[in-house]
FILUM-795984 format. One record per residue: x, y, z of N, C-alpha, C in turn; residue in three letters; residue number from 1. Coordinates in Angstrom, 1 decimal. Atoms other than C-alpha are relative to their C-alpha. Example, Ala and Ser with C-alpha at 12.3 -4.5 7.8 and 13.67 -1.06 7.14 Angstrom:
FILUM-795984
(site (0.9,-1.2,0.0),(12.3,-4.5,7.8),(0.9,1.2,0.0),ALA,1)
(site (-0.9,-1.1,0.0),(13.7,-1.1,7.1),(-0.8,1.1,0.8),SER,2)
This chain:
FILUM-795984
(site (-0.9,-0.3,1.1),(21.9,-6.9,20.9),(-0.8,0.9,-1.1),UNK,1)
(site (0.8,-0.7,1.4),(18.8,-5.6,18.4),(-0.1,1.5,0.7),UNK,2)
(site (0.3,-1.2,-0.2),(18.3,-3.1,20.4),(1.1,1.2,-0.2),UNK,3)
(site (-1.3,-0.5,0.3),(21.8,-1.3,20.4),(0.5,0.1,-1.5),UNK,4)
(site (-0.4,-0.1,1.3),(22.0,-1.5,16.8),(-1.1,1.0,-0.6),UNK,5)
(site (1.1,-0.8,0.9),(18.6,0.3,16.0),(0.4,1.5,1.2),UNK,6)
(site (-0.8,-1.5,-0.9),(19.9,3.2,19.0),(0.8,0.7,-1.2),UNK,7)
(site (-0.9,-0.1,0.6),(22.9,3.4,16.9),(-0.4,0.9,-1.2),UNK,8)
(site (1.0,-0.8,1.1),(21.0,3.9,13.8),(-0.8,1.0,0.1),UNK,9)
(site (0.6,-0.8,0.0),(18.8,6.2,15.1),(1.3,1.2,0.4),UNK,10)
(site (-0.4,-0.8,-0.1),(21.5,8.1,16.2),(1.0,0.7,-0.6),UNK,11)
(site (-0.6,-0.6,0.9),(23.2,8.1,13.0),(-0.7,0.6,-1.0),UNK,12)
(site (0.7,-0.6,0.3),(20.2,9.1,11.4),(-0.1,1.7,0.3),UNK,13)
(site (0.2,-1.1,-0.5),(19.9,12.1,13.5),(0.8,1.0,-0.3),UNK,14)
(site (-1.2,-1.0,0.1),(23.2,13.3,13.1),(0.3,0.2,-1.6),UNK,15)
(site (-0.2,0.2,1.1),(22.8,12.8,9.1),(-1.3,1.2,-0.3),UNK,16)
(site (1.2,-1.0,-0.1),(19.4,15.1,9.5),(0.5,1.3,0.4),UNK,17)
(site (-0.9,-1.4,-0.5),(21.3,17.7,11.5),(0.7,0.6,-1.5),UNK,18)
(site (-0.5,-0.2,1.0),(23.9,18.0,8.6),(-0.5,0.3,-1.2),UNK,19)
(site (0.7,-0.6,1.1),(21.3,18.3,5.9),(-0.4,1.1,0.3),UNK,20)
(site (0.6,-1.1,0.0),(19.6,21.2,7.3),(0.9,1.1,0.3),UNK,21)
(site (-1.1,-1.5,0.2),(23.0,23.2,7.9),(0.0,0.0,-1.1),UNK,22)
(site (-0.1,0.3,1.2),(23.6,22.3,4.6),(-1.1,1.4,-0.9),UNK,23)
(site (1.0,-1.1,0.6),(19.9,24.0,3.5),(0.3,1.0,0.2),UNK,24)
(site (0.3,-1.6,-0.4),(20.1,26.9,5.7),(1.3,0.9,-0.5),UNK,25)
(site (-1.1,-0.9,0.5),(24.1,27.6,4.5),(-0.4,0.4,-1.4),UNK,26)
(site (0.5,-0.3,1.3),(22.5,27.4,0.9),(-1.2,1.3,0.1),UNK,27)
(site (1.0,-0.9,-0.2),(19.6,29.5,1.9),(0.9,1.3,0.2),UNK,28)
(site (-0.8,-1.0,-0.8),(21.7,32.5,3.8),(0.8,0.0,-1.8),UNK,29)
(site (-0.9,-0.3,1.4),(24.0,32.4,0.3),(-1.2,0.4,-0.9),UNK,30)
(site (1.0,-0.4,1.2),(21.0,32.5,-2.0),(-0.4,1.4,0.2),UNK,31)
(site (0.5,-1.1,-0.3),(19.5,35.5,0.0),(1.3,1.3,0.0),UNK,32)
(site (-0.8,-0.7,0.4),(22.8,37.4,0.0),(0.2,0.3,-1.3),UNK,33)
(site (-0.3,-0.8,1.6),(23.2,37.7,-3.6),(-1.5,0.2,-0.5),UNK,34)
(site (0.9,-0.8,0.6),(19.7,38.8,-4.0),(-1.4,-0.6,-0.1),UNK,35)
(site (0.9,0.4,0.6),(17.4,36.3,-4.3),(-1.1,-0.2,0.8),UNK,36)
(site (1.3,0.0,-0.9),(13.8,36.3,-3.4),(-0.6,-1.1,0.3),UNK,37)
(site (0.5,1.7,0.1),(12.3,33.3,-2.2),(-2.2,0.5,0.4),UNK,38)
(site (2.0,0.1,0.2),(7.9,32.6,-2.0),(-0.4,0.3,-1.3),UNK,39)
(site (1.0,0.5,1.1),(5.2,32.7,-4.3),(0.4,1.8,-0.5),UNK,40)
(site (0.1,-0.9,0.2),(5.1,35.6,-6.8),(-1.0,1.1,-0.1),UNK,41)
(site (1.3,-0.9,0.1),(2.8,39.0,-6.8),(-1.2,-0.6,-0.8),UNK,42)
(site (0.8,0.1,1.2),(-0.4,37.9,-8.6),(-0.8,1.1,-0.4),UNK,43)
(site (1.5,-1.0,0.1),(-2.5,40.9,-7.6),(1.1,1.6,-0.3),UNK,44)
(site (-0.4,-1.2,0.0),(-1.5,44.3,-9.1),(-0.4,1.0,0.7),UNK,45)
(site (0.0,-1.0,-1.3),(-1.7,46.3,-6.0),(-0.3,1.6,-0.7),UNK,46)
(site (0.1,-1.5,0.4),(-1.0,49.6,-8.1),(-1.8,0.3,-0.8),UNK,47)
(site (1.7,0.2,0.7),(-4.3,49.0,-10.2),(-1.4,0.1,0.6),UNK,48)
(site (1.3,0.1,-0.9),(-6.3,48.3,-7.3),(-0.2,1.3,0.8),UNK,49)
(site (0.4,-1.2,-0.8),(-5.1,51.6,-5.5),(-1.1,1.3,-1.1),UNK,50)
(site (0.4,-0.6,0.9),(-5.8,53.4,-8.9),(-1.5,0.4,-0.2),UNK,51)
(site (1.5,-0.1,0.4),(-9.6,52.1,-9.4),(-0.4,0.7,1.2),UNK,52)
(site (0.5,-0.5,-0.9),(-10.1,52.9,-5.8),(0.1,1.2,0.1),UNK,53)
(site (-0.3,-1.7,0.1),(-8.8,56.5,-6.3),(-1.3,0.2,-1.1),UNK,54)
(site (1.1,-0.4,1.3),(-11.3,56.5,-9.5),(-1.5,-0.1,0.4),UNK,55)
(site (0.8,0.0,-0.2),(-13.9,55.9,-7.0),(-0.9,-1.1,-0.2),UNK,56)
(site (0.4,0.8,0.5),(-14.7,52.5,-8.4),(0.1,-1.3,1.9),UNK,57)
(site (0.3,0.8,-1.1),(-16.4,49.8,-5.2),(0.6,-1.0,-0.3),UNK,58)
(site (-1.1,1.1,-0.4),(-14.4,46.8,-3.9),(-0.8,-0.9,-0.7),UNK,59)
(site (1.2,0.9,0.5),(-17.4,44.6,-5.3),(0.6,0.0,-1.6),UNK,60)
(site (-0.5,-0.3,1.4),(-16.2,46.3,-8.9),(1.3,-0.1,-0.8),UNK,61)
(site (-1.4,0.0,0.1),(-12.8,46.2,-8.6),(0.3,-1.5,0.0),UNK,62)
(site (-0.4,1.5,0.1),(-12.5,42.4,-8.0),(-0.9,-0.8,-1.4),UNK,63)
(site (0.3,0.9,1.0),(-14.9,41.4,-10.7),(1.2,1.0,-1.7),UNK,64)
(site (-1.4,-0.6,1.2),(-12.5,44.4,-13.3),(1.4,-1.6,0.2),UNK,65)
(site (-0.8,0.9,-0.3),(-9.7,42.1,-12.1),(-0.1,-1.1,0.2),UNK,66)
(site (0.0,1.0,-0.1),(-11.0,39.3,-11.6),(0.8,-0.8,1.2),UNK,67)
(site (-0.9,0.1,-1.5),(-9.9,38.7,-7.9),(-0.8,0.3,1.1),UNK,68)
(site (1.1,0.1,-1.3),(-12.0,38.1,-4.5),(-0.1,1.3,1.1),UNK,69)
(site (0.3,-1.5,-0.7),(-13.4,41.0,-2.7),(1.4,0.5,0.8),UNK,70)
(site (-0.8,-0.2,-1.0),(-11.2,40.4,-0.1),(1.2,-0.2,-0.2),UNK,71)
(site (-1.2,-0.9,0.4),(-8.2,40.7,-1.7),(0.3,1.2,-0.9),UNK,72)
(site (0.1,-1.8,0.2),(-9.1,44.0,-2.8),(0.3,0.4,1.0),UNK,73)
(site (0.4,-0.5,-2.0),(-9.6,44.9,1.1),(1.5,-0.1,0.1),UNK,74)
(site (-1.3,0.0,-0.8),(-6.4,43.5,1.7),(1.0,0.6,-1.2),UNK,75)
(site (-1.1,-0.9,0.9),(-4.4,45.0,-1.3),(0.1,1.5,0.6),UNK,76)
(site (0.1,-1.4,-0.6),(-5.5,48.6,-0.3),(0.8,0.0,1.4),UNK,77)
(site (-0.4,-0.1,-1.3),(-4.2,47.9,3.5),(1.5,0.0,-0.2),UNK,78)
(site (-1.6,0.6,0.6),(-0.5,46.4,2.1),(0.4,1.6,-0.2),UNK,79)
């Protein structure tokens, strides 16, 4: 008998799990249609970093100007 009752439960669990994540994803799919952006926001000014590099200024120079690790200099320039 215990057993049949925790089945049960798990398999109204499941189907309560299901339901939430249509739920998210129909929310999600709505949010992105009217516009909205989801993740973390820009921190690194991309345009700035191409700028100093046009001005001839080294990746080493450019992250301590900005205050930002080599290697997202390297990778700003690639973006």
């Amino acid at each position: 008998m215990g057993k049949m009752v925790v089945t049960i439960l798990s398999a109204v669990a499941q189907a309560e799990r299901l339901r939430i994540l249509e739920r998210t994803n129909e929310g999600r799919q709505e949010a992105k249609a009217k516009g909205v952006k989801f993740g973390r926001k820009p921190t690194v000014d991309k345009a700035k970093v191409r700028l100093l590099r046009e001005q001839g200024v080294g990746a080493t120079e450019i992250a301590k100007q900005l205050n930002i690790g080599r290697s997202t200099v390297y990778k700003a320039l690639t973006d």
